[in-house]
N, C-alpha and C positions, 0 to 999 in steps of 0.2 A: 651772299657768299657764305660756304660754311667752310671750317678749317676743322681737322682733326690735327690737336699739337700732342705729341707729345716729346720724350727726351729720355736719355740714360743717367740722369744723376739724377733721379726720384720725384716724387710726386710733388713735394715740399720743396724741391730747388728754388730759388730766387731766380734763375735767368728763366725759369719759365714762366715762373709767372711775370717777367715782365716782357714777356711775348705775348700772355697770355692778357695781359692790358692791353696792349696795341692791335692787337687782333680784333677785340670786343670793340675796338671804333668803326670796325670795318664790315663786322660780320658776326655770325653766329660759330662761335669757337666749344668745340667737346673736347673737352681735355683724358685724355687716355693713356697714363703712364704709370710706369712701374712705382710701385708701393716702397722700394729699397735702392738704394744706387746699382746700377746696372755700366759701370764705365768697363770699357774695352772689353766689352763680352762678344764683338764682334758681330756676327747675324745669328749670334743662337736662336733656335726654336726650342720650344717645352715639348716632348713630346710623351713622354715616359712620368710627369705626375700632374695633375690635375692645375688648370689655370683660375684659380679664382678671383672674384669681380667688387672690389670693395667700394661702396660709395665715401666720398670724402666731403667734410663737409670743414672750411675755415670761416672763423667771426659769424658763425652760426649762418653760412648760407653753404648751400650745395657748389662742388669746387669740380668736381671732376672724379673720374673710373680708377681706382689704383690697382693695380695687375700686380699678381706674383708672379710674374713672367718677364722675361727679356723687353728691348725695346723693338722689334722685330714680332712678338710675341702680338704686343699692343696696339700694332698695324694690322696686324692679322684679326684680331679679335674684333677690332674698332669697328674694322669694316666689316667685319662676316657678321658679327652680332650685337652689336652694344649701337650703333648708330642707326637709329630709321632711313636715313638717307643718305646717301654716301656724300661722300665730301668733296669740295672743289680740288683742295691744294692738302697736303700731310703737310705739316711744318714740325721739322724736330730742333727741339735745344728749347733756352738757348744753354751750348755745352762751356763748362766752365773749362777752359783750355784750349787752344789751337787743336783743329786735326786737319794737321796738313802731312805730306811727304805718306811714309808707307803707314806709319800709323791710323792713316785713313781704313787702313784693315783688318783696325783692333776697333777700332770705332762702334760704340751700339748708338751713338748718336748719327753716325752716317748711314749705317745699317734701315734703319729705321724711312729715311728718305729712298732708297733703292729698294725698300721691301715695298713700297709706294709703286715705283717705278714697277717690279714684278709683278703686281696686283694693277697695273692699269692705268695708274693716278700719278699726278705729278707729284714729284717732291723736291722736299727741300731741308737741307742739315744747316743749322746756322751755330757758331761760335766763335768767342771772342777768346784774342792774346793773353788773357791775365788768367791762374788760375786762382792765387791768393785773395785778392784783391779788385774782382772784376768789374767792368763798367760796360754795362748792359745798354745804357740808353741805345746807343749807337745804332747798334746790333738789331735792338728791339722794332728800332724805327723804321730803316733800311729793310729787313727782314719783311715789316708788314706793308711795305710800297708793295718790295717783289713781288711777296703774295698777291697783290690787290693784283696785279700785271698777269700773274699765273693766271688767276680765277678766271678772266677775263679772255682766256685763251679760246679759239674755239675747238681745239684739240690738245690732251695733254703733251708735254713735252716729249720726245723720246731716249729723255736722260734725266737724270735727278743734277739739281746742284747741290755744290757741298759748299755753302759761302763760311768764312771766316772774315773776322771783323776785328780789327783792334779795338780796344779795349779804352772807348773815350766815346764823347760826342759827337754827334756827325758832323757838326760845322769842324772838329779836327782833325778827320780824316782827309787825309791828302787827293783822294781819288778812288778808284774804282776800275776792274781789269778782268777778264776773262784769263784765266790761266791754267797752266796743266799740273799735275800730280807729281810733285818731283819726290824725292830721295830722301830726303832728311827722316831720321826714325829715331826711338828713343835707344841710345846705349844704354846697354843693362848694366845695375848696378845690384846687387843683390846683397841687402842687410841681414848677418846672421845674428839669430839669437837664441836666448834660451829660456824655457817656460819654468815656472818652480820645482817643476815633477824633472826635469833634464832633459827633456822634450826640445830639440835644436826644431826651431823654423827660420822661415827666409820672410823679407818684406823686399818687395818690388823697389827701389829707390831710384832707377834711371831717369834722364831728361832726357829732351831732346836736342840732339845735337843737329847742327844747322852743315849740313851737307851741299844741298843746292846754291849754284851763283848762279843761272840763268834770271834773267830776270822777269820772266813770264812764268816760273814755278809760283805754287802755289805760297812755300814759304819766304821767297824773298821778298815776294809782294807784300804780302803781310810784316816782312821787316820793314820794307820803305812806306808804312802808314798807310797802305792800300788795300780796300777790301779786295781779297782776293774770291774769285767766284768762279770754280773747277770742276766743270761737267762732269761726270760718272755715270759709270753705267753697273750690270753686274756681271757682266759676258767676261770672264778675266781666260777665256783664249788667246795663245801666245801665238802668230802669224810662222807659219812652216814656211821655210826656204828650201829649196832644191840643195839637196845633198846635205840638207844638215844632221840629219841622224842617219848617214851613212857607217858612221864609225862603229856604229851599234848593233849593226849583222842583225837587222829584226827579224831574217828571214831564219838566221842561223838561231837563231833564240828559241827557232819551236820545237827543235828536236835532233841539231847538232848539223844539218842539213850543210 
């Protein structure tokens, strides 16, 4: 089995590499991720400066590809030229944070799994409830069964998952659920400040606020101790009804008609 992992909180994250352990029992893992945190960049592409290819090397042995580029970027490259062979499964994360509800649209850690799915290949976004304070085992564990179940496909999926994992051991996770994409998004908060020059900026300070009660969204499940695990795709076509943009005179639009 071979795994291309990579993630958007950088090359040197901790939840990847201990994806990046559980993997190696299983198969031949290339690690290909961004050289600098890349959180909520969404599906950027580079396209306007040059992506460069850094070898990394930890406790004096070779670790994997670091990209100045997106995590979208690092799928793209992984597979068009850094990898002899393509890979069974993309596995991205693991992300320090939940991305459930809309925030799955800011996501470079879910980006990364659907940029899979556009190029061919199954994928997979995995991350856990804590951002402070995470616990990966879970995650790690879970994560690399999946994968072994992907690999073993004889055709890739025709959606990427997005799994999310509380943030513990697997023997304390309560269960496990297929779910949908609910509501819940970060409210903005915006920190203002000021640089010694009088230069005013903002910092992002929002959470996420828990929107969803269905109990099949993705974020409740993951409140009631449940890996939640939510198909996606990147088709975001919104289904036309009869007479819905009636109001809108499209015909009167082209020239007063």
């Amino acid at each position: 089995m071979r795994f291309l992992l990579t993630n958007d909180d950088g090359i040197y994250a901790q939840g990847l590499a201990a994806m990046k352990h559980e993997l190696e029992k299983i198969g031949e893992v290339v690690v290909i991720a961004p050289v600098t945190e890349q959180s909520a960049v969404g599906h950027a592409i580079t396209i306007s400066d040059p992506l460069r290819v850094i070898p990394i090397h930890r406790a004096g042995e070779f670790y994997g590809y670091g990209i100045t580029g997106s995590p979208a970027d690092c799928v793209k490259l992984g597979i068009s030229c850094i990898m002899t062979k393509p890979p069974d499964v993309v596995v991205s994360g693991i992300n320090k944070g939940e991305n459930v509800g809309i925030n799955v649209l800011y996501s470079g850690t879910v980006s990364a799994a659907t940029e899979a799915l556009i190029l061919g290949y199954t994928g997979i976004a995995l991350s856990v409830d804590n951002y402070l304070s995470p616990d990966y085992r879970g995650a790690s564990l879970f994560g690399a069964r999946v994968a072994t179940k992907l690999a073993n496909l004889t055709e890739p999926l025709t959606c990427a998952l997005n799994i999310n994992c509380p943030s513990r051991p697997l023997e304390e996770i309560s269960g496990v659920r297929i779910t949908r994409q609910g509501e819940s998004r970060i409210v903005d908060k915006f920190v203002r400040r000021e640089n010694p020059r009088g230069t005013i900026y903002y910092w992002q300070a929002g959470l996420t606020k828990m929107i969803d009660e269905a109990e099949d969204t993705d974020a409740v499940c993951l409140k009631n101790n449940m890996i939640s695990i939510t198909p996606i795709n990147y088709k975001l076509g919104y289904p036309v009804q009869s007479g819905m943009f009636d109001e809108l005179d499209l015909e009167g639009l082209l020239g007063g008609q």
